[in-house]
N, CA, C and O atoms as a CHARMM CRD file, in Angstrom:
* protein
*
  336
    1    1 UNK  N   -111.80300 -76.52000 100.24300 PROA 1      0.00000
    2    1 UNK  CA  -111.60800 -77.00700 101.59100 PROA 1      0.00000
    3    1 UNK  C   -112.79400 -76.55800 102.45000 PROA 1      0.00000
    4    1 UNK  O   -112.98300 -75.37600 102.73500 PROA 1      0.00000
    5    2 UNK  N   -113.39700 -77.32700 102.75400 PROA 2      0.00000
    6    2 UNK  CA  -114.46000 -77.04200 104.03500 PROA 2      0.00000
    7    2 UNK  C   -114.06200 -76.05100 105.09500 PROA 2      0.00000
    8    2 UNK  O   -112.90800 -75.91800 105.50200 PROA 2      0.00000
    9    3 UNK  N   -115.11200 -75.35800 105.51500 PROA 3      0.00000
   10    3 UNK  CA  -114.83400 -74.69400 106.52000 PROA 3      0.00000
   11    3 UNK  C   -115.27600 -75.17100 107.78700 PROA 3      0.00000
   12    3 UNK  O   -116.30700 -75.81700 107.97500 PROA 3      0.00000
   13    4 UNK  N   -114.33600 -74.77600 108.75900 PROA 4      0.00000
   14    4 UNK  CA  -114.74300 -75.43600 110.34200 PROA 4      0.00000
   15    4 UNK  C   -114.92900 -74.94300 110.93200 PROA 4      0.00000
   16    4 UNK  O   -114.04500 -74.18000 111.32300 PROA 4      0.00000
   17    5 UNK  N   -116.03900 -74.91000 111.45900 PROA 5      0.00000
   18    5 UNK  CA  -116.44500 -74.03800 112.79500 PROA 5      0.00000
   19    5 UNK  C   -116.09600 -74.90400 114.04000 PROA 5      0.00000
   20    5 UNK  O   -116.11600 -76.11300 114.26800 PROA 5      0.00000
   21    6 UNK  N   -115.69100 -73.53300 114.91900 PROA 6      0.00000
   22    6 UNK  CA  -115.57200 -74.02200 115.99600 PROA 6      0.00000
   23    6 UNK  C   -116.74200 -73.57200 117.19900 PROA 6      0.00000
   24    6 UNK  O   -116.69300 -72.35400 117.36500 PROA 6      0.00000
   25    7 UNK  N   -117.60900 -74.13100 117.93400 PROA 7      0.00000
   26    7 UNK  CA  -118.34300 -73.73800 118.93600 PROA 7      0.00000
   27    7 UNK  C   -117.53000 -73.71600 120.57700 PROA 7      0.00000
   28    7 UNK  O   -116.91100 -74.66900 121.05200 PROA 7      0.00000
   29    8 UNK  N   -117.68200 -72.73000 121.06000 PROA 8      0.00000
   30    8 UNK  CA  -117.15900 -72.46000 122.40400 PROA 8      0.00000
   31    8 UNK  C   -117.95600 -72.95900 123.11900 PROA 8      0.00000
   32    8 UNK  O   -119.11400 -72.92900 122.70200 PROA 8      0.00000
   33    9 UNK  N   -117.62300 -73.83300 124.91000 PROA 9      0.00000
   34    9 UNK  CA  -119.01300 -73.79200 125.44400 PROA 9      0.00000
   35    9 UNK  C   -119.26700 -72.98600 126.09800 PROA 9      0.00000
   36    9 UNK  O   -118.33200 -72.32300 126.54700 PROA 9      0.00000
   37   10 UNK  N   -120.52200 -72.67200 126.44300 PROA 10     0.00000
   38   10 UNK  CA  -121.15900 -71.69900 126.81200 PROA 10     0.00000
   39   10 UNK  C   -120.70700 -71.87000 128.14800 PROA 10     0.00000
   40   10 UNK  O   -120.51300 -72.93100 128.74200 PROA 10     0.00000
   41   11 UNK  N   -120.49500 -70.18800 128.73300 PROA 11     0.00000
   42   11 UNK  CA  -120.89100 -70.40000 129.99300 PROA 11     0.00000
   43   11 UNK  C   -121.98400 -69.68700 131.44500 PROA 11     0.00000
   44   11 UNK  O   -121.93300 -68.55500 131.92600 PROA 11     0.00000
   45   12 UNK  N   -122.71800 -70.62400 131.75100 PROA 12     0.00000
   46   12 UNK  CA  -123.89900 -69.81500 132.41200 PROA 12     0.00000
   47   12 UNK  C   -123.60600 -68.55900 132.67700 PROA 12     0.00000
   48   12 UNK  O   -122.49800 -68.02400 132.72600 PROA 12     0.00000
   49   13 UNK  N   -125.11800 -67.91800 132.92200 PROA 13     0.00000
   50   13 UNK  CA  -125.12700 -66.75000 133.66300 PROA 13     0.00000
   51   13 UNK  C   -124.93200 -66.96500 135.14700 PROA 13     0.00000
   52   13 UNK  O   -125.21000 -68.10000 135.53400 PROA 13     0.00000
   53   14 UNK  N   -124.37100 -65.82100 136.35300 PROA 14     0.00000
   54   14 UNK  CA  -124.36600 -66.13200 137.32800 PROA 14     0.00000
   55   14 UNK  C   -126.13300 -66.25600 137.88800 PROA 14     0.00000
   56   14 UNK  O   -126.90800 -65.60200 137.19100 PROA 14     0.00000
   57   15 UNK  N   -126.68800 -66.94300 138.92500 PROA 15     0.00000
   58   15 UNK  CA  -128.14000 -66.47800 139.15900 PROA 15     0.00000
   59   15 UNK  C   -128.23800 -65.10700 139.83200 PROA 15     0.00000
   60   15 UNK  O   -127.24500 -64.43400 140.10700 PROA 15     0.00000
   61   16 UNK  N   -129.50500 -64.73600 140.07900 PROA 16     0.00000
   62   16 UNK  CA  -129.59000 -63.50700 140.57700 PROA 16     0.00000
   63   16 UNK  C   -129.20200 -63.75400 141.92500 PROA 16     0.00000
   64   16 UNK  O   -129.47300 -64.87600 142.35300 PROA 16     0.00000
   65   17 UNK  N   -128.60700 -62.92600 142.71800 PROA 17     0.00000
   66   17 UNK  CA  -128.73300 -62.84000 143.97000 PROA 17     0.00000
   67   17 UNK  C   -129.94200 -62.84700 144.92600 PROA 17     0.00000
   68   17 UNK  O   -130.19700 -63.54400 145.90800 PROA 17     0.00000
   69   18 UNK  N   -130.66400 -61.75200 144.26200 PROA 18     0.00000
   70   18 UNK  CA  -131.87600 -62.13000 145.43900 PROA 18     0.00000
   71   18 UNK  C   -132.53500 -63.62300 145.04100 PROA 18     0.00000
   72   18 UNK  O   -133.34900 -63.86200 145.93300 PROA 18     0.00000
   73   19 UNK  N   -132.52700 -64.36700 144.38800 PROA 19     0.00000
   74   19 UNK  CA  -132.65300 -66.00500 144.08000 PROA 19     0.00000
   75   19 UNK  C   -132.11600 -66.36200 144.86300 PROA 19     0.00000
   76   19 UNK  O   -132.73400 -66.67300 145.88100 PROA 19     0.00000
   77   20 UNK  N   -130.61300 -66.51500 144.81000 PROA 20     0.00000
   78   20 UNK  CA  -129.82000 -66.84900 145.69500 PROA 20     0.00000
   79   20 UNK  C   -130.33700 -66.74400 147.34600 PROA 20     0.00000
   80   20 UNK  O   -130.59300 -67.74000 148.02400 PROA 20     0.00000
   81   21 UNK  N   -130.41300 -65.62000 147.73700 PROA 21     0.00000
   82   21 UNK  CA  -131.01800 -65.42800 149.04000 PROA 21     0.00000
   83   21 UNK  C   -131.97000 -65.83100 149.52700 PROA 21     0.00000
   84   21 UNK  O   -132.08000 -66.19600 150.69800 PROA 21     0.00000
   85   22 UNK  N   -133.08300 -65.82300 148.41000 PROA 22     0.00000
   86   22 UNK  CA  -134.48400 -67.00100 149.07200 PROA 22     0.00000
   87   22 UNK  C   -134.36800 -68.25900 148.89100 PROA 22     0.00000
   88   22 UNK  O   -135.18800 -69.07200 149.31500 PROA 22     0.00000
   89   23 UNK  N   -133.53900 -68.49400 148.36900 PROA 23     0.00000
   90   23 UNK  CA  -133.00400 -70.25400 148.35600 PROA 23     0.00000
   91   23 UNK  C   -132.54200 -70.92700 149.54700 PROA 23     0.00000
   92   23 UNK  O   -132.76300 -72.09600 149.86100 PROA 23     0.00000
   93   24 UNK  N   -131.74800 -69.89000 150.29500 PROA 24     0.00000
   94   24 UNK  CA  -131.00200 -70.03200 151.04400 PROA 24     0.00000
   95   24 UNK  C   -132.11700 -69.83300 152.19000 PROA 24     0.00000
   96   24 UNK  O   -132.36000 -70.83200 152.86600 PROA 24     0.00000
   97   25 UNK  N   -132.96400 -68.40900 152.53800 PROA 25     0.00000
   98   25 UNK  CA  -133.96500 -68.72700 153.30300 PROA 25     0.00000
   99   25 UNK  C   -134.68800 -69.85800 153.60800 PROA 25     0.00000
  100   25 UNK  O   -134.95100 -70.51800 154.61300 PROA 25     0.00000
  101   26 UNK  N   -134.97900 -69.87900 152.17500 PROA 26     0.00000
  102   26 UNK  CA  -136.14700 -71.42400 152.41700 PROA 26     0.00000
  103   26 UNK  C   -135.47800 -72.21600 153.44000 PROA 26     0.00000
  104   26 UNK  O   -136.08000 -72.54900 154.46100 PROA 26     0.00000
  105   27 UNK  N   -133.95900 -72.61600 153.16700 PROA 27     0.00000
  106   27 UNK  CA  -133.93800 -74.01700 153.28900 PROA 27     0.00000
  107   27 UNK  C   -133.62100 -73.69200 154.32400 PROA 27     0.00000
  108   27 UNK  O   -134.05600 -74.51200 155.13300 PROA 27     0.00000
  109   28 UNK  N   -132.66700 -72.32900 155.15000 PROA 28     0.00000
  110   28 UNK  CA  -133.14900 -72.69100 156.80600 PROA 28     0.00000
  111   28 UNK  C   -134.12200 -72.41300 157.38000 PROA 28     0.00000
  112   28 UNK  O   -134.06500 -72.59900 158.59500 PROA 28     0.00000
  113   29 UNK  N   -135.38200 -71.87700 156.83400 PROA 29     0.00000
  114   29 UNK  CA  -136.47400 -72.23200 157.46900 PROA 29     0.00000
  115   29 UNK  C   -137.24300 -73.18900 157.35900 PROA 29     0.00000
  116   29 UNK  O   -138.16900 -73.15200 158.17000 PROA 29     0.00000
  117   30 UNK  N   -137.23800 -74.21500 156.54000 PROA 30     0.00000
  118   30 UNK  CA  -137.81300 -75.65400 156.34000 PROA 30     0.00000
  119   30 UNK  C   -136.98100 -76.32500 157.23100 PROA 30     0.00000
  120   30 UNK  O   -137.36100 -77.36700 157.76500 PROA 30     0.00000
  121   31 UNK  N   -135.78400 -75.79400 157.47000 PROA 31     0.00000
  122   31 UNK  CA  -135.56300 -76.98300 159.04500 PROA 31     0.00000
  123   31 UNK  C   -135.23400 -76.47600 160.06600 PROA 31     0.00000
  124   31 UNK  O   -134.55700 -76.95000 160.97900 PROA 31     0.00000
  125   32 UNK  N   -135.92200 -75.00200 159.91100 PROA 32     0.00000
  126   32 UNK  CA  -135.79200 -74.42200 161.46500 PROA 32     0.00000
  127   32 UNK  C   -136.48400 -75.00700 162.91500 PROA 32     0.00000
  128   32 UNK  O   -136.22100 -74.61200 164.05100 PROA 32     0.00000
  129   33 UNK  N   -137.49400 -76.12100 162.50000 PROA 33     0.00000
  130   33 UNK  CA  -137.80300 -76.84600 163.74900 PROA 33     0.00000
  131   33 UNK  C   -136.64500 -77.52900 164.73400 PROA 33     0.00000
  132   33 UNK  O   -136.78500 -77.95700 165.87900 PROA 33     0.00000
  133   34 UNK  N   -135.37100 -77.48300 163.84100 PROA 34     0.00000
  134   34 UNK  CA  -134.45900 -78.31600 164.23400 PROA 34     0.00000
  135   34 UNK  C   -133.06100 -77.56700 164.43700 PROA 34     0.00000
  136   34 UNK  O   -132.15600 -77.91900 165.19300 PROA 34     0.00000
  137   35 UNK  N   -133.09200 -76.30900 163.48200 PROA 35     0.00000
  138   35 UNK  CA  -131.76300 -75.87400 163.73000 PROA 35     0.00000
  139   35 UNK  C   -132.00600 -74.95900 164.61100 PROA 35     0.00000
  140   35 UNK  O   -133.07500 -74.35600 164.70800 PROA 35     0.00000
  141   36 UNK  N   -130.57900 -74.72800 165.62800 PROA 36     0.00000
  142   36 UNK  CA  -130.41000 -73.94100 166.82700 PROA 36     0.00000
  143   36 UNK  C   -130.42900 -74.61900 167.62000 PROA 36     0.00000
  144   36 UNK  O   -130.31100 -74.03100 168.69500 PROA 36     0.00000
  145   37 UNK  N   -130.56100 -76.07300 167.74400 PROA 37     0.00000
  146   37 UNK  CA  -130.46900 -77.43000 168.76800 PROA 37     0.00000
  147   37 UNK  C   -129.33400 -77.55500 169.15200 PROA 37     0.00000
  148   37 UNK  O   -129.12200 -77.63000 170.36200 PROA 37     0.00000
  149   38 UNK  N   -128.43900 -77.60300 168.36100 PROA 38     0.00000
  150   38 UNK  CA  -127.29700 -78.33100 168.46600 PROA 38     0.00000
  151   38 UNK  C   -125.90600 -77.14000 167.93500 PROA 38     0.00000
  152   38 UNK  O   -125.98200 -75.91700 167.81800 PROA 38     0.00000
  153   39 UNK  N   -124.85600 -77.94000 167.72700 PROA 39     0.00000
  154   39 UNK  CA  -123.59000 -77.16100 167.16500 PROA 39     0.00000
  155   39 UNK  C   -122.99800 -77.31700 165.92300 PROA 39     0.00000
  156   39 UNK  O   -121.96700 -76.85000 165.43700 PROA 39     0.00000
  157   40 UNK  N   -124.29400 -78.45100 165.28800 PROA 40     0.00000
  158   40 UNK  CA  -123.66500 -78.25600 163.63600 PROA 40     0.00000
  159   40 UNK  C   -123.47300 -77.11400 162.79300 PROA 40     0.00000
  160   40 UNK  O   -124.05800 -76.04800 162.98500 PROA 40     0.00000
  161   41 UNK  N   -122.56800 -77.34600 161.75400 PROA 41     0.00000
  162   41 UNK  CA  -122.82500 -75.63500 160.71800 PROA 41     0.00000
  163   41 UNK  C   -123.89600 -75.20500 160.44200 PROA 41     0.00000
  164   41 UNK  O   -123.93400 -73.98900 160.25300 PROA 41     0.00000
  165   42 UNK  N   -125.18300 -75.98100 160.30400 PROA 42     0.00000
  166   42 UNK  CA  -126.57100 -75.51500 159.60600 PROA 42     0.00000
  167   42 UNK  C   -126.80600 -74.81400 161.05700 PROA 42     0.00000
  168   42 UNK  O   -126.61700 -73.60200 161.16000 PROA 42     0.00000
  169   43 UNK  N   -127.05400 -75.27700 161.72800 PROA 43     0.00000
  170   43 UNK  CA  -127.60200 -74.74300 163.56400 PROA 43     0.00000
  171   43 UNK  C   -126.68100 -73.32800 163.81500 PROA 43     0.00000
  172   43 UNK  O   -127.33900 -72.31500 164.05400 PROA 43     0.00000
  173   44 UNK  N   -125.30400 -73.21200 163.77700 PROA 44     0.00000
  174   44 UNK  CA  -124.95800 -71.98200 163.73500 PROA 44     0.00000
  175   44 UNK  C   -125.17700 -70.99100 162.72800 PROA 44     0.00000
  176   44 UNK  O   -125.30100 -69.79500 162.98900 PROA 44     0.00000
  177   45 UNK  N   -125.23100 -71.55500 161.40700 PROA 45     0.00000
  178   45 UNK  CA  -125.43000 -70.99600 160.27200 PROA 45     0.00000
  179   45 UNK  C   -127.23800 -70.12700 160.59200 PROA 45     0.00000
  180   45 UNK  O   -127.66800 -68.98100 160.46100 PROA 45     0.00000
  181   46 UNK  N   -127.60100 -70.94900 160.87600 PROA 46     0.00000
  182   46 UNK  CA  -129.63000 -70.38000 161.38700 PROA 46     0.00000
  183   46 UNK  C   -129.43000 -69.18000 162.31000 PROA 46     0.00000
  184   46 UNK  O   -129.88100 -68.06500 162.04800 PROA 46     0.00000
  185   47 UNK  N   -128.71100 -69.47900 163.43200 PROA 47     0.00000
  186   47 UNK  CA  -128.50900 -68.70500 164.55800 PROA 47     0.00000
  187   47 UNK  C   -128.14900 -67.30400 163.88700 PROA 47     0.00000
  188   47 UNK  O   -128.85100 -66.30000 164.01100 PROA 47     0.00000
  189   48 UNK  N   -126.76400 -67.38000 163.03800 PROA 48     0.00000
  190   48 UNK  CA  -126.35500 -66.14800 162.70300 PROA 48     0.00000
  191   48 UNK  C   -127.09600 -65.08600 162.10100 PROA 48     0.00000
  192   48 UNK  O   -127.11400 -63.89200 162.40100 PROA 48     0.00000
  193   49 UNK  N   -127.99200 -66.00100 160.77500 PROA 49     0.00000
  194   49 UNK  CA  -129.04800 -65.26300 160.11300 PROA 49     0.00000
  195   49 UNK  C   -130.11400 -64.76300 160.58700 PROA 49     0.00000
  196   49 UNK  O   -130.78400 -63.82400 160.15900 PROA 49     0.00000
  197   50 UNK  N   -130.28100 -65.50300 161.61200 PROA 50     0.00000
  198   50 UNK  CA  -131.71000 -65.17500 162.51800 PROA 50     0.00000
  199   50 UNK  C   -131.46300 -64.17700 163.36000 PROA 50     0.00000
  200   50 UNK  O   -132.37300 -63.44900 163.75700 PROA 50     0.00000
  201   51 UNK  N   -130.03800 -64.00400 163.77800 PROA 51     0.00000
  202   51 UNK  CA  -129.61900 -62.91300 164.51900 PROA 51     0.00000
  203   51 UNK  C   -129.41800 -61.63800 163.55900 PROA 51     0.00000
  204   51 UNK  O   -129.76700 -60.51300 163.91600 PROA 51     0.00000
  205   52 UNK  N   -129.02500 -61.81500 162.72600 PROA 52     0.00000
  206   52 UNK  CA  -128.75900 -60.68200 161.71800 PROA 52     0.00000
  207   52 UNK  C   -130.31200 -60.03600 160.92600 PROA 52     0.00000
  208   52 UNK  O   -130.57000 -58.85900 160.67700 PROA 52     0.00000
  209   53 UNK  N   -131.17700 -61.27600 160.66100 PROA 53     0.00000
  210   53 UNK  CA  -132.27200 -60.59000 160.29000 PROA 53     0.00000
  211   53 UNK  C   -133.44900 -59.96700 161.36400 PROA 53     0.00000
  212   53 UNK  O   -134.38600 -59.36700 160.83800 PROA 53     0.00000
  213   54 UNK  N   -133.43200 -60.07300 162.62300 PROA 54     0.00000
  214   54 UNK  CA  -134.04600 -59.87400 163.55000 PROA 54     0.00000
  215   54 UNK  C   -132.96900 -58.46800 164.10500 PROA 54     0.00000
  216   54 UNK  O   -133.70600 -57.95600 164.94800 PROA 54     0.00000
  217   55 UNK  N   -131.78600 -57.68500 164.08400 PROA 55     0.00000
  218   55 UNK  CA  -131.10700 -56.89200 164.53800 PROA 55     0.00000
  219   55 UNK  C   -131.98300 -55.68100 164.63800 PROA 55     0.00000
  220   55 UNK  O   -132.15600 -55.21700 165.76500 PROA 55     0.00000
  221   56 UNK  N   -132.56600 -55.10000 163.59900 PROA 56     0.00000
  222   56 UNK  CA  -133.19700 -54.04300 163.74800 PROA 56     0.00000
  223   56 UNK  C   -134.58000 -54.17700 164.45800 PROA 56     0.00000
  224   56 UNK  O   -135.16800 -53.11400 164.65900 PROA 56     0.00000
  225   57 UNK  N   -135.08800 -55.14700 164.80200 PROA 57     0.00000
  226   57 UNK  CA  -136.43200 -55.23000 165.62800 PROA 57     0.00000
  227   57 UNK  C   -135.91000 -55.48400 167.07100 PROA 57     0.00000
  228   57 UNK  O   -136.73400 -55.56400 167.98200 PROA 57     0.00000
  229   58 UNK  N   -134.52300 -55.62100 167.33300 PROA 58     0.00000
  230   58 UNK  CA  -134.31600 -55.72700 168.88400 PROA 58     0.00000
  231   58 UNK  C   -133.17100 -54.88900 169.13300 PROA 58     0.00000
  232   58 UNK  O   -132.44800 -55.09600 170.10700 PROA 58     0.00000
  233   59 UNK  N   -132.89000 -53.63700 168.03500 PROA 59     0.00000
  234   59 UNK  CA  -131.73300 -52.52600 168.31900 PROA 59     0.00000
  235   59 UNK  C   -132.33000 -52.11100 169.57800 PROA 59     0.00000
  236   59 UNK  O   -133.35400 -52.54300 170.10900 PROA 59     0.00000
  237   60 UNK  N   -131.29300 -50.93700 170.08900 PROA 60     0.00000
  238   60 UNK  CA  -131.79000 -50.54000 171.30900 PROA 60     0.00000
  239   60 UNK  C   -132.63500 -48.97800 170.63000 PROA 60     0.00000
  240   60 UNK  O   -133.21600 -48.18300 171.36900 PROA 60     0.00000
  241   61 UNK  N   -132.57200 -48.88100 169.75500 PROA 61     0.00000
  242   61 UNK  CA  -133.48200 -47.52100 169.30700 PROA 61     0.00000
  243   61 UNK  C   -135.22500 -48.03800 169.00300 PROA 61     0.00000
  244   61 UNK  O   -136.20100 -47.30100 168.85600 PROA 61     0.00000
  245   62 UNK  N   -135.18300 -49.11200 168.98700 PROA 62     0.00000
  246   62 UNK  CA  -136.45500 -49.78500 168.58800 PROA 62     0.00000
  247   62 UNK  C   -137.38400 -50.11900 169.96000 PROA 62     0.00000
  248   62 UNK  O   -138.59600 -50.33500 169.99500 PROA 62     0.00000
  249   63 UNK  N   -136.52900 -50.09400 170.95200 PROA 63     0.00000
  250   63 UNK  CA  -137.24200 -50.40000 172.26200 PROA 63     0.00000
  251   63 UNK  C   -137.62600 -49.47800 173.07000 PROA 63     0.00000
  252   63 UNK  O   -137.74300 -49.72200 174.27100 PROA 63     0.00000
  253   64 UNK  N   -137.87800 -48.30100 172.56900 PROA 64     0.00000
  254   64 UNK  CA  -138.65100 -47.50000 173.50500 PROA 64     0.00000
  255   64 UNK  C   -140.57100 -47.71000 173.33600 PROA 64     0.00000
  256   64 UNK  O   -141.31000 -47.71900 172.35200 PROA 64     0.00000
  257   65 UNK  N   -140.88600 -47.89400 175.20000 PROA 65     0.00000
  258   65 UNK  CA  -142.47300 -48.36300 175.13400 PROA 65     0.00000
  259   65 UNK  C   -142.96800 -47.34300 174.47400 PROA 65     0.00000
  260   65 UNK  O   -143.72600 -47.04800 175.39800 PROA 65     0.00000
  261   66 UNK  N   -143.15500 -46.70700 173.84200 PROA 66     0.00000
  262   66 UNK  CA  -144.18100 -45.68900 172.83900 PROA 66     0.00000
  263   66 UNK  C   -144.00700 -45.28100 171.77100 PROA 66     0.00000
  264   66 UNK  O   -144.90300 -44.71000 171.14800 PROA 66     0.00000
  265   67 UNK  N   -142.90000 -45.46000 171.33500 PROA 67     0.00000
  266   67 UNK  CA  -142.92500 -45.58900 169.83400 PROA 67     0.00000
  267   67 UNK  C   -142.31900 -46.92900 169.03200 PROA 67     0.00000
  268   67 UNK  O   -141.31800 -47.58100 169.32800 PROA 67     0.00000
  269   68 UNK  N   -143.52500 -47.18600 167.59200 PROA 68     0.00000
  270   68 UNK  CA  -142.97600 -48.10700 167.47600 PROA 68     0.00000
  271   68 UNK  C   -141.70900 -47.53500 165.96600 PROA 68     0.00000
  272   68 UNK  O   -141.16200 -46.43700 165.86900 PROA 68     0.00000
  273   69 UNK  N   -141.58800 -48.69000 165.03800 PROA 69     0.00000
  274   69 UNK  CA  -140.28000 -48.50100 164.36900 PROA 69     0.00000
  275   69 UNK  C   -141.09300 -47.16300 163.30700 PROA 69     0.00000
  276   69 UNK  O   -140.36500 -46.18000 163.17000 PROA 69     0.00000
  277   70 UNK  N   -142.25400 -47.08600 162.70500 PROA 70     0.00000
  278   70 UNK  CA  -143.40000 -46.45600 161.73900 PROA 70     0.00000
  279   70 UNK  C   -143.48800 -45.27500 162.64000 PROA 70     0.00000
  280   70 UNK  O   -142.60700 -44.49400 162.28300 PROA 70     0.00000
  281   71 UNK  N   -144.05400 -44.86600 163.49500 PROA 71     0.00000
  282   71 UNK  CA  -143.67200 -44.03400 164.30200 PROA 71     0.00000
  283   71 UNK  C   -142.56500 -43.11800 164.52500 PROA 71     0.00000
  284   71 UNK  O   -142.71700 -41.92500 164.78900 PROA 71     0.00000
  285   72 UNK  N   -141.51700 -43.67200 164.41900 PROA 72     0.00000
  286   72 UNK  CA  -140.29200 -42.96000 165.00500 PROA 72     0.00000
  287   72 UNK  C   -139.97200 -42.79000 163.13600 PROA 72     0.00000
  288   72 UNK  O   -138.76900 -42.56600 163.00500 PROA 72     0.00000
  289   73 UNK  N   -140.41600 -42.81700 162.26900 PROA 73     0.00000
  290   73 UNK  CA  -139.72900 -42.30600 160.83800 PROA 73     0.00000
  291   73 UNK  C   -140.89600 -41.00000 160.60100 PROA 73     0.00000
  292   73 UNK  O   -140.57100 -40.13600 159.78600 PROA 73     0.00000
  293   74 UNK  N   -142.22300 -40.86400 161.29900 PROA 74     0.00000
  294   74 UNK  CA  -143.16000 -39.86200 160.96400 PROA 74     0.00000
  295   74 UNK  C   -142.48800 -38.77900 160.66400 PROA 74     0.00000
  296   74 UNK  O   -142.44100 -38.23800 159.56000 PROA 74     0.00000
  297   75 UNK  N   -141.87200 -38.39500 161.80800 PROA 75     0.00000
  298   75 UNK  CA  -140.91100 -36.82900 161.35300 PROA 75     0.00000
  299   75 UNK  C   -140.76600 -36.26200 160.68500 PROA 75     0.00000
  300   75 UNK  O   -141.30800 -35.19800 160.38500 PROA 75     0.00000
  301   76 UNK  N   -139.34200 -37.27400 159.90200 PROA 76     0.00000
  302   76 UNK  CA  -138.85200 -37.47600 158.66600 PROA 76     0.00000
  303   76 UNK  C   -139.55500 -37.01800 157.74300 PROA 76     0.00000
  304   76 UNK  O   -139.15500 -36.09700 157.03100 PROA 76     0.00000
  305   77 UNK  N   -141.00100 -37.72400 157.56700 PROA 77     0.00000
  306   77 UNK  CA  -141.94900 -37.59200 156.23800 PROA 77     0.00000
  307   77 UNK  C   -143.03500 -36.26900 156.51400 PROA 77     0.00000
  308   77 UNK  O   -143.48900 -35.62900 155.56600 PROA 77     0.00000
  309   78 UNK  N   -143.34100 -35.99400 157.78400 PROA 78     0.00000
  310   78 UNK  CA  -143.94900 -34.55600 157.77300 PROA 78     0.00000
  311   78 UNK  C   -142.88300 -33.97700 157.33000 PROA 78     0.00000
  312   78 UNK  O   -143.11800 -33.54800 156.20000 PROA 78     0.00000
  313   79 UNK  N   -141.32700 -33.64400 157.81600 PROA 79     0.00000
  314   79 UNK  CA  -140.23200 -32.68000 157.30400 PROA 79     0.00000
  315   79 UNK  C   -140.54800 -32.66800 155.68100 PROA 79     0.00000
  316   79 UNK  O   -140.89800 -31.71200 154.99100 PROA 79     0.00000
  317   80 UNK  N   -140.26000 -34.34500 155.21100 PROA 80     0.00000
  318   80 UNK  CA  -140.57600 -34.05800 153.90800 PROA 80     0.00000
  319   80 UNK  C   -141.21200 -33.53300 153.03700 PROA 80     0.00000
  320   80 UNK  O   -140.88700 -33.05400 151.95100 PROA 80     0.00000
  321   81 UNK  N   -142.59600 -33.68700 153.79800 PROA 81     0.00000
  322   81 UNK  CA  -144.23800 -33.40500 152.89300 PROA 81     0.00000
  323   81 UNK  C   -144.30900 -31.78000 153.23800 PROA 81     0.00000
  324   81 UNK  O   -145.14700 -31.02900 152.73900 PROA 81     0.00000
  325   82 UNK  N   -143.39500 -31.41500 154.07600 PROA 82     0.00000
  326   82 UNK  CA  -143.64700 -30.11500 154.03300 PROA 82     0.00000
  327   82 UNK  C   -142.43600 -29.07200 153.50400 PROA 82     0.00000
  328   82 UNK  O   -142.33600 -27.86800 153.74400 PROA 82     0.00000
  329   83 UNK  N   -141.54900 -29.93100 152.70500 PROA 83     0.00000
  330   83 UNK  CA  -140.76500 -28.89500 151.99400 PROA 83     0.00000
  331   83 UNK  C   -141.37100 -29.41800 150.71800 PROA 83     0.00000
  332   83 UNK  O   -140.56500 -29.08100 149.85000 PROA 83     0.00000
  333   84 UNK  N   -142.41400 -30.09400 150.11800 PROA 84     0.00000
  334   84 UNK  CA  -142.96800 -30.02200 148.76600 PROA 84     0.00000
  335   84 UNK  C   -143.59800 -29.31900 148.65500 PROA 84     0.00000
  336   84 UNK  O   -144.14200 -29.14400 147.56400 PROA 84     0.00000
């Protein structure tokens, strides 16, 4: 009697996430000339991201006139460089 194989189908891998994320960049910035016009999902969808990726350049710890964001971590890394 013959033997039968059976093949399962495969099923993809998930993609990477950070893929995922510049995919998603691209495409609202290829029509960011346009989104934030209006009240469609893509236009709020832009708004949100643009608000979320811009948060730390307009926190209120980021707005003092004399230091900038590189600046205000120096500390930190003299503290560091000087417990090595």
């Amino acid at each position: 009697m013959p033997r039968v194989v059976v093949e399962l189908p495969r099923v993809p891998e998930p993609p990477d996430e950070a893929d995922v994320l510049r995919e998603q960049l691209d495409y609202l910035l290829g029509g960011a000339r346009f989104h934030g016009k209006c009240d469609c999902p893509d236009c709020e969808r832009y708004r949100r991201v643009r608000h979320a990726l811009l948060e730390p350049l307009t926190s209120v710890k980021y707005t003092h006139p004399l230091q900038t964001p590189l600046e205000m971590t120096e500390p930190r890394r003299r503290k560091r460089r000087a417990l090595d």
